[in-house]
FIMIVEX-604563 format. One line per 8 residues: number of its first residue (from 1); their letters; for each residue z, x, y of N, C-alpha, C. Coordinates in steps of 0.1 Angstrom, whole numbers, plus 2048, in hexadecimal, padded with zeros to 3 digits. Example, Ala and Ser with C-alpha at 12.3 -4.5 7.8 and 13.67 -1.06 7.14 Angstrom:
% residues 2
1 = AS = 84E 884 7C7 84E 87B 7D3 84E 884 7DF ~ 847 880 7EA 847 889 7F5 84F 881 800 $
% end
This chain:
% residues 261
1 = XXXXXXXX = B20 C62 8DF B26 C5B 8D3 B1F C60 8C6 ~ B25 C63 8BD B20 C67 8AF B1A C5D 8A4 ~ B15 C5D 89C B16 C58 893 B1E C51 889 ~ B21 C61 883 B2E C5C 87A B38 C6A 87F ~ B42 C67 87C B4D C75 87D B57 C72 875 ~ B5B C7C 86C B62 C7C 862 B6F C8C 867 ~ B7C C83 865 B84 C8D 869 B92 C92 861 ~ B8F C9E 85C B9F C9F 852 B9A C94 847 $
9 = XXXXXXXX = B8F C90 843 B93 C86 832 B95 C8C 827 ~ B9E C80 823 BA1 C85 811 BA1 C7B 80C ~ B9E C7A 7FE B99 C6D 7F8 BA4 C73 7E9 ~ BAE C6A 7E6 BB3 C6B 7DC BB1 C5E 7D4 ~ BB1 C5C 7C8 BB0 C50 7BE BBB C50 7B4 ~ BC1 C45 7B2 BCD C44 7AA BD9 C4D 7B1 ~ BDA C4F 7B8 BE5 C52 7BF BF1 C52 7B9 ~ BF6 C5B 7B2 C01 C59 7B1 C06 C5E 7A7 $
17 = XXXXXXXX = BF8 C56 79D BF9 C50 78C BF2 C60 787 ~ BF5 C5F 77C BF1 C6C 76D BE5 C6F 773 ~ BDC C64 773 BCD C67 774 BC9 C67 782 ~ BD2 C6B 78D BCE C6F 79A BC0 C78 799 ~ BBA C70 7A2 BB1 C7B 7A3 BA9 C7E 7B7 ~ BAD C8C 7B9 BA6 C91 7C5 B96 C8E 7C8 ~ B90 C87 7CD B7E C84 7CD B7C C90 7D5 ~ B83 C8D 7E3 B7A C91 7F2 B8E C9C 7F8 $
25 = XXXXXXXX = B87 CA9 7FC B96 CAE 7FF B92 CB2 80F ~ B96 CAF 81C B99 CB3 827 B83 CB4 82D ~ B82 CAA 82C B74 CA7 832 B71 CA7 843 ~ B6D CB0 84B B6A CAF 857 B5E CAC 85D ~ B57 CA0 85D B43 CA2 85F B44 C9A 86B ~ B34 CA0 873 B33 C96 87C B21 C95 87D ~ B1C C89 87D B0E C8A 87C B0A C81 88A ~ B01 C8A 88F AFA C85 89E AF6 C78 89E $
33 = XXXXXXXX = AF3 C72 8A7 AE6 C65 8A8 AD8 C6A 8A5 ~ AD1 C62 89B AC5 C66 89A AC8 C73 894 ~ ACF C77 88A ACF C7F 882 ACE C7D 873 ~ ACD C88 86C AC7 C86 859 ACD C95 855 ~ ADB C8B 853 AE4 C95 846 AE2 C93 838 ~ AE0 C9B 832 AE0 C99 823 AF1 CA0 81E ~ AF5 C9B 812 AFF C9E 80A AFB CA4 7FC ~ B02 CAE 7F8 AF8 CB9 7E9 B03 CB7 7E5 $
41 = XXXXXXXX = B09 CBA 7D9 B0E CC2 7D0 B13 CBD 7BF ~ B1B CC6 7BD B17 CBF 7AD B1C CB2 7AA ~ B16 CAC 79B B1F CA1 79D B2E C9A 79E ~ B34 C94 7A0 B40 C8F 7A1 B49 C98 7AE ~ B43 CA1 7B9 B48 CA7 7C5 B4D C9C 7CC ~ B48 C8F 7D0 B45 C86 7D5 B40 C80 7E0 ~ B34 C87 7DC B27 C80 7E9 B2B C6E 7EC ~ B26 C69 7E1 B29 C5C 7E2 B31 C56 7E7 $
49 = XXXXXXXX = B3F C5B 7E4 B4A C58 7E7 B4C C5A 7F8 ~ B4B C62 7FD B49 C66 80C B41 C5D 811 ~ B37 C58 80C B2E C4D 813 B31 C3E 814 ~ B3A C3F 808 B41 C32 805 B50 C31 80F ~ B51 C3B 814 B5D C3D 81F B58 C36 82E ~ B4D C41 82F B43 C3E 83D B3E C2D 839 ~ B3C C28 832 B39 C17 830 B42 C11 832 ~ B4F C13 831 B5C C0F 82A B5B C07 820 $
57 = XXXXXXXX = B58 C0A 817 B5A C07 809 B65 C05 800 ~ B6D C12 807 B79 C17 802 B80 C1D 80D ~ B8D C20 80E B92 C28 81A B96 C37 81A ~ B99 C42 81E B9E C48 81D BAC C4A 819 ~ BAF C55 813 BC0 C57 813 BC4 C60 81A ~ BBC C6B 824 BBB C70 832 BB5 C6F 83B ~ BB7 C70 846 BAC C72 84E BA4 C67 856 ~ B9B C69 85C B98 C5A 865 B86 C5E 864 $
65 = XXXXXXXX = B7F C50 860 B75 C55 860 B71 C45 86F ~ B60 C4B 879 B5F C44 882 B53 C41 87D ~ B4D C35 881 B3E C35 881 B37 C2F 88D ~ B30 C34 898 B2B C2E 8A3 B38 C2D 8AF ~ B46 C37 8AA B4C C36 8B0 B59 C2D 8B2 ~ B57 C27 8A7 B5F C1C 89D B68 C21 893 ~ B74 C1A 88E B73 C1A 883 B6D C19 879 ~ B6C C1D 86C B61 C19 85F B67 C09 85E $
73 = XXXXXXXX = B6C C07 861 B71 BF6 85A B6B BEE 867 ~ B6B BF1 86F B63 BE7 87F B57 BEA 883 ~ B50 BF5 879 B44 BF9 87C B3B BF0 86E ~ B47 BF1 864 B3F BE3 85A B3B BD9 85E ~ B48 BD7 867 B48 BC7 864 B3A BC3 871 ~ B38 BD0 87F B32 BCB 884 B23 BD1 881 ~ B22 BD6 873 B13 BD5 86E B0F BE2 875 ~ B14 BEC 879 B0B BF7 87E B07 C00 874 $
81 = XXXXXXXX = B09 BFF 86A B02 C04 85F AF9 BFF 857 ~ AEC C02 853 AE6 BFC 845 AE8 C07 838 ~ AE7 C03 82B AEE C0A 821 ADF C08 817 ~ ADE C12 80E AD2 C11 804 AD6 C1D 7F9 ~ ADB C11 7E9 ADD C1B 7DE AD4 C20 7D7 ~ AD5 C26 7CC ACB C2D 7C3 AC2 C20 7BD ~ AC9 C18 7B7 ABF C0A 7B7 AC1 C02 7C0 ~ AB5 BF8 7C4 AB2 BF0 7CC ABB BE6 7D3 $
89 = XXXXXXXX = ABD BDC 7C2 AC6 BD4 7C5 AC4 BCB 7CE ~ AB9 BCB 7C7 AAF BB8 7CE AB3 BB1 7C7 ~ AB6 BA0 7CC AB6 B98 7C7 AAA B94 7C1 ~ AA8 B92 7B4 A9F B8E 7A9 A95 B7C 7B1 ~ AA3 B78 7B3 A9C B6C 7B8 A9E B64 7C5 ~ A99 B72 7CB A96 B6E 7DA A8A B7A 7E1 ~ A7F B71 7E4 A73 B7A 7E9 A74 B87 7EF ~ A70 B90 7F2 A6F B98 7F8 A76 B97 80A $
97 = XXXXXXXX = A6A B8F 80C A72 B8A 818 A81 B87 81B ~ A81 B7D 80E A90 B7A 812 A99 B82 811 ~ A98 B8D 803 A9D B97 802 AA2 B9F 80E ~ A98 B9F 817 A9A BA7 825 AA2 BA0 82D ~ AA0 B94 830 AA9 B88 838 AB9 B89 835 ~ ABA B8C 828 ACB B8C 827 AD3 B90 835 ~ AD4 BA1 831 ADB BA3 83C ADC B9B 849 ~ AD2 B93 84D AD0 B8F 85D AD8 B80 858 $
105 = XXXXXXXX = AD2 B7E 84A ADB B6A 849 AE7 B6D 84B ~ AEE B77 846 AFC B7A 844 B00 B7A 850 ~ AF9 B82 857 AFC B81 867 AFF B74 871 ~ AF9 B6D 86B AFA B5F 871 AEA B5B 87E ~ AE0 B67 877 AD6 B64 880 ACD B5C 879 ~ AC4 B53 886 ABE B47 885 AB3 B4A 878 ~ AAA B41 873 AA0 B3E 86C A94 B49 870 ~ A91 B46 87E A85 B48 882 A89 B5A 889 $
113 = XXXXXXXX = A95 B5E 88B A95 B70 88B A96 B74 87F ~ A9E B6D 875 A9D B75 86C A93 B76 864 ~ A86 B70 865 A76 B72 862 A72 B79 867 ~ A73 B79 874 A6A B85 87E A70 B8F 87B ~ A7D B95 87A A80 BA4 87A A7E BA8 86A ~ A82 B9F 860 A7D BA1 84F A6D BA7 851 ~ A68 BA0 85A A5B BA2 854 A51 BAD 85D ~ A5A BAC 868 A5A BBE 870 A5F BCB 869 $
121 = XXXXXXXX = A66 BC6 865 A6D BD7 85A A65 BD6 84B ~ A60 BC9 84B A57 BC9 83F A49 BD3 842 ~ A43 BCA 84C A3C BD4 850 A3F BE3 857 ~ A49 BE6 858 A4C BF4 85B A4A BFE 84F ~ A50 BFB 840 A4E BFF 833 A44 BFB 82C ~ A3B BF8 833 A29 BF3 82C A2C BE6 823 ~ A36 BE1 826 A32 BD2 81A A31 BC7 81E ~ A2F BC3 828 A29 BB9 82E A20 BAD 822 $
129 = XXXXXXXX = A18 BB1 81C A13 BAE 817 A19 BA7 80B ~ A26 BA7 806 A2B BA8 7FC A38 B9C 7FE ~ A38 B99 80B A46 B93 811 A43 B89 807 ~ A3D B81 7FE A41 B74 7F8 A42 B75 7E7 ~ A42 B84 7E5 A44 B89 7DB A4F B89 7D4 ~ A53 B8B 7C6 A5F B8F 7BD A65 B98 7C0 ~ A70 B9E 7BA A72 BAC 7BE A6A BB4 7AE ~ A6A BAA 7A3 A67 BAB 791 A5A BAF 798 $
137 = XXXXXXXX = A51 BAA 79F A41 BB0 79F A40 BBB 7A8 ~ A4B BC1 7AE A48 BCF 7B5 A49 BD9 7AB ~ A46 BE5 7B2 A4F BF1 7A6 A53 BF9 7AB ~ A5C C01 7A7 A67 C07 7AA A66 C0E 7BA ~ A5F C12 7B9 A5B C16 7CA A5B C0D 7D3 ~ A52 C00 7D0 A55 BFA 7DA A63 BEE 7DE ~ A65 BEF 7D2 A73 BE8 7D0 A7C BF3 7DA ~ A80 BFE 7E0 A85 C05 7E3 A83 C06 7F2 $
145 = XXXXXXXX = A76 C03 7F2 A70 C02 800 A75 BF4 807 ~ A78 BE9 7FC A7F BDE 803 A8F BDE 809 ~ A92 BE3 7FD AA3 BE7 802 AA4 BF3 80B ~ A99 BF9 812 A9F C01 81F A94 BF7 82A ~ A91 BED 827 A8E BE6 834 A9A BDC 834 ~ AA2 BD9 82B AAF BD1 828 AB9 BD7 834 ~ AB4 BE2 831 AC0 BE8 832 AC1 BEE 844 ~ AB3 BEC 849 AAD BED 855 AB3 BE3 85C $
153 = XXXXXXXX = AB1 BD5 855 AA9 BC9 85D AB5 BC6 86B ~ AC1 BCC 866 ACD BC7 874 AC8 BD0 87A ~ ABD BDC 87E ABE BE3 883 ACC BF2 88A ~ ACE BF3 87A ADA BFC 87E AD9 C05 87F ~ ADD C0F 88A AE2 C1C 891 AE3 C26 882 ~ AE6 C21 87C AEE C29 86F AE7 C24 85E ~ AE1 C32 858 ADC C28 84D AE5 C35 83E ~ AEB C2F 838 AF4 C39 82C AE9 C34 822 $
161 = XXXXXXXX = AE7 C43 817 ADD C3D 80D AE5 C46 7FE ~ AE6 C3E 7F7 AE9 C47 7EC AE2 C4C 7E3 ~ ADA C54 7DD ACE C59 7D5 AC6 C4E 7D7 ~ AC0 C47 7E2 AB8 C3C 7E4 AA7 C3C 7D7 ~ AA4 C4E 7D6 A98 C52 7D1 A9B C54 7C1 ~ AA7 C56 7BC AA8 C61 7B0 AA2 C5B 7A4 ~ AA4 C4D 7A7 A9A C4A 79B A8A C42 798 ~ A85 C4B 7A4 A75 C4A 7A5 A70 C55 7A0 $
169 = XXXXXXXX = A63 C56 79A A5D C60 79E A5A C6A 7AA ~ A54 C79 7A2 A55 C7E 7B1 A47 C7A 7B8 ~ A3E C75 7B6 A34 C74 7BD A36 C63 7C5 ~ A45 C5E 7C3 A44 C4F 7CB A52 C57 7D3 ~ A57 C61 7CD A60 C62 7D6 A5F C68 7DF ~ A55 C76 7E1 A50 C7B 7EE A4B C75 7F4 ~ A42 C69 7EC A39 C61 7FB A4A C58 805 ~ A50 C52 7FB A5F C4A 802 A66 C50 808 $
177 = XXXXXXXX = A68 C63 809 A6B C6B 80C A66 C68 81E ~ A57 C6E 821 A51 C6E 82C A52 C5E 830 ~ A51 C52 829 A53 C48 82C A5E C41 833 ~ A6A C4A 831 A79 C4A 837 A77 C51 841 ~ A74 C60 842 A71 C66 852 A6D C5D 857 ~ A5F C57 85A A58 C50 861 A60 C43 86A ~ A67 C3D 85D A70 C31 865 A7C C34 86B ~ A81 C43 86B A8E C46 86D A8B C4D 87C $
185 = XXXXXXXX = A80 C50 87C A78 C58 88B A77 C4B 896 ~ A70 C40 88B A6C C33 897 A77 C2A 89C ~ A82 C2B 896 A8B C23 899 A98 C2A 89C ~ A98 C39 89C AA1 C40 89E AB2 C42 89B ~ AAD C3C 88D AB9 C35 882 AC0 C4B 881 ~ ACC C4A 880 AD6 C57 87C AD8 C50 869 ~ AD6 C5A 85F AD6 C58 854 ADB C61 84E ~ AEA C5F 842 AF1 C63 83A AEB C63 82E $
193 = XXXXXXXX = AE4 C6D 823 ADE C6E 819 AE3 C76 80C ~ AE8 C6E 803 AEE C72 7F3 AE4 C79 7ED ~ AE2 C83 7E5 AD6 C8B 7E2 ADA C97 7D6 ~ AD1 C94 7CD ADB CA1 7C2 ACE CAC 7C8 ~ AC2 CA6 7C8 AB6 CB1 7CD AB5 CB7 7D6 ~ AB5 CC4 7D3 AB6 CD2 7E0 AA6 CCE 7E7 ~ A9A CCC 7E3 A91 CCE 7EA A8F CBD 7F2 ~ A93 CB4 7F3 A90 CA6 7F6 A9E CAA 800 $
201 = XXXXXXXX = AAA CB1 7FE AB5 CB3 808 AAE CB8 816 ~ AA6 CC6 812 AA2 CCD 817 A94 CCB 822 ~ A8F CC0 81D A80 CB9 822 A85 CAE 82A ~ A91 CA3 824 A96 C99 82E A9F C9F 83C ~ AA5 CA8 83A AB2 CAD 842 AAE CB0 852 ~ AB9 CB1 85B ABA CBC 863 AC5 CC2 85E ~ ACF CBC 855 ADB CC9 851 ADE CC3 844 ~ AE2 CCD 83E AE5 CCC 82E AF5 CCD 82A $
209 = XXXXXXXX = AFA CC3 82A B09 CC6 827 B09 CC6 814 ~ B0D CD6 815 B10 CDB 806 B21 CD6 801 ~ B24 CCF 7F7 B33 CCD 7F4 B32 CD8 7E7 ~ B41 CD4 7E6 B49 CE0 7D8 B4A CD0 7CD ~ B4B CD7 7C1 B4D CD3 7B5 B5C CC8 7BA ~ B62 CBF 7B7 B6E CB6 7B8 B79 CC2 7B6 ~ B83 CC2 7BF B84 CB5 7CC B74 CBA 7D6 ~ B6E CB2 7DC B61 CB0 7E1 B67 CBB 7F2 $
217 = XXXXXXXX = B62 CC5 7F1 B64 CCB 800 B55 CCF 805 ~ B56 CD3 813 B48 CD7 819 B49 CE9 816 ~ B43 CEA 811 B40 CF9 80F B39 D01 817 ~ B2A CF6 81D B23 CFF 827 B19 CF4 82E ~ B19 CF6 83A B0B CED 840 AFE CF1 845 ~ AF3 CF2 83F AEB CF4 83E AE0 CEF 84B ~ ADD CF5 853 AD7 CEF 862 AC5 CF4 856 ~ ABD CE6 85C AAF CE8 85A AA5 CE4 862 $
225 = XXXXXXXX = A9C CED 867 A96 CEC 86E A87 CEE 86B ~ A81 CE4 866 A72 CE5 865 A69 CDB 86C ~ A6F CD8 876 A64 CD0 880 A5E CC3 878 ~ A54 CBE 87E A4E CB2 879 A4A CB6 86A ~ A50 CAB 85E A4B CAD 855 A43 CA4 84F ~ A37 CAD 844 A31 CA8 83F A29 CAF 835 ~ A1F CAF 82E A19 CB4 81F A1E CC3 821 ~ A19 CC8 82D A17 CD7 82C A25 CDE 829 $
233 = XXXXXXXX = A30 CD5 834 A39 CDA 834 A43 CDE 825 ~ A3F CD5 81A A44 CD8 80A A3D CE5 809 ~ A33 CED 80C A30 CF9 809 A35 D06 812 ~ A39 CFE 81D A3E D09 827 A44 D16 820 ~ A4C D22 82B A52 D28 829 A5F D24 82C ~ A60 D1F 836 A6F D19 83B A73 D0F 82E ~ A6D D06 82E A71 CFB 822 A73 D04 818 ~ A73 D14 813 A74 D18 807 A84 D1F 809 $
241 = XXXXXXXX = A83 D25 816 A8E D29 81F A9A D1E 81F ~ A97 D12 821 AA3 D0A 821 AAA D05 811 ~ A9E D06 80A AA1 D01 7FB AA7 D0A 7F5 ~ AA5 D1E 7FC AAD D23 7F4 ABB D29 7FC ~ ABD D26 807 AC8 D20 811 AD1 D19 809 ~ ACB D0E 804 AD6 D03 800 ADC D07 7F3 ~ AD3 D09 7E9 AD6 D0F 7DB AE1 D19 7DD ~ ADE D20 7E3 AEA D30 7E1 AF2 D27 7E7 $
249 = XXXXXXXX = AF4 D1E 7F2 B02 D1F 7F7 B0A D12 7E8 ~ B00 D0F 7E4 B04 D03 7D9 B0B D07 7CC ~ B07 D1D 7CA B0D D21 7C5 B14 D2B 7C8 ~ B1F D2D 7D9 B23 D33 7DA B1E D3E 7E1 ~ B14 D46 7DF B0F D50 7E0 B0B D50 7F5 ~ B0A D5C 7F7 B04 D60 804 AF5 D55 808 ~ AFA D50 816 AE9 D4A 816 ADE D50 820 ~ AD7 D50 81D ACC D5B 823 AC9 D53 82E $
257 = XXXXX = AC6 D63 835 AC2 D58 845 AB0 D5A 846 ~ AAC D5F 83F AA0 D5B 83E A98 D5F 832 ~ A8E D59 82E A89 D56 827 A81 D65 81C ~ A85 D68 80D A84 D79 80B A75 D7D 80F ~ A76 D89 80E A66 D90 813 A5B D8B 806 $
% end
């Protein structure tokens, strides 16, 4: 069973009307278990929008998308996904902890699990320490680090992220970078990743799905392979190989199969 599988989609908006407009034209993807796709391309192709398909957010106007083997609308409702935007989107006035607890209240699970697993995925993202905290006295980092333990805490097979990082710094976002491998290895979560950055595409991935300018098509998929990553691996040769992989195919151009002399 896959992940997610996307087949024949097309995403049209206003249908019909003056201001029709094409997002996503004839999308075919499929992403493994325990896999880490990233999405590139320029703006308004519609990364987002395709992720917001795979959530069911919105539906298609072609095509069938699955998730876990499901439909997107039965894979909602039965939570096999967790989801994490570009901001946090903590509640202000609810601790950390509780923060984390949502998902599981919503669920209809007891008092005393939804402590223990809040405060297991708490400790999975180093904030343990923090569970009785604001979200106002974290900062941006670690605020970010709460909403993908949120986004953990059902334990879902499936985690969609939309520029989760883009508005950190780069020195909090490579550490949250390695900080997402780590938990995506231990729990063997499969993860859908929105990303305008070739080198954070190229460092998170095993494949790189390049789109076209709107209507949003796949242009090329990028397979990467750099083994366990970590510090060294940002200096590698392959990591320079995949970042300039993804670029040419981002403009078109021939993509090299290995790295220039």
């Amino acid at each position: 069973m896959t992940a997610v599988a996307l087949a024949g989609v097309t995403k049209v908006f206003n249908a019909g009307r003056t201001d029709e407009v094409t997002a996503l034209a004839t999308i075919d993807l499929t992403v493994e278990n325990g896999e880490f796709v990233s999405l590139i391309g320029p703006s308004g192709c519609g990364k987002s929008t395709l992720l917001r398909l795979v959530a069911d957010l919105i539906q298609p106007t072609a095509g069938t998308v699955t998730v876990a083997g499901k439909p997107a609308k039965q894979a909602r409702i039965d939570q096999e996904y967790g989801i994490a935007f570009q901001q946090a989107g903590l509640f202000d006035w609810r601790t950390v902890q509780r923060n984390v607890e949502l998902p599981l209240e919503l669920r209809g699970s007891s008092r005393s699990e939804r402590h223990d697993r809040a405060r297991e995925m708490l400790e999975l993202v180093g904030l343990a320490d923090f569970a009785g905290h604001y979200p106002a006295q974290l900062s941006g980092g670690m605020q970010q680090r709460v909403a993908i333990a949120r986004a953990l805490a059902v334990h879902p097979p499936l985690l969609l992220m939309d520029e989760p990082f883009g508005a950190l710094d780069e020195m909090t976002r490579e550490r949250l970078q390695d900080e997402l491998l780590r938990i995506c290895a231990s729990t063997g979560t499969s993860v859908v990743f929105v990303t305008h950055s070739i080198p954070e595409a190229v460092y998170l991935s095993h494949r790189v799905v390049v789109m076209s300018a709107r209507p949003g098509r796949i242009t090329e998929i990028v397979p990467v392979d750099l083994g366990e990553r970590g510090e060294a691996t940002r200096q590698s040769p392959g990591f320079f190989t995949g970042i300039t992989k993804v670029r040419r195919a981002l403009r078109g151009g021939p993509v090299p199969a290995e790295a220039p002399a």
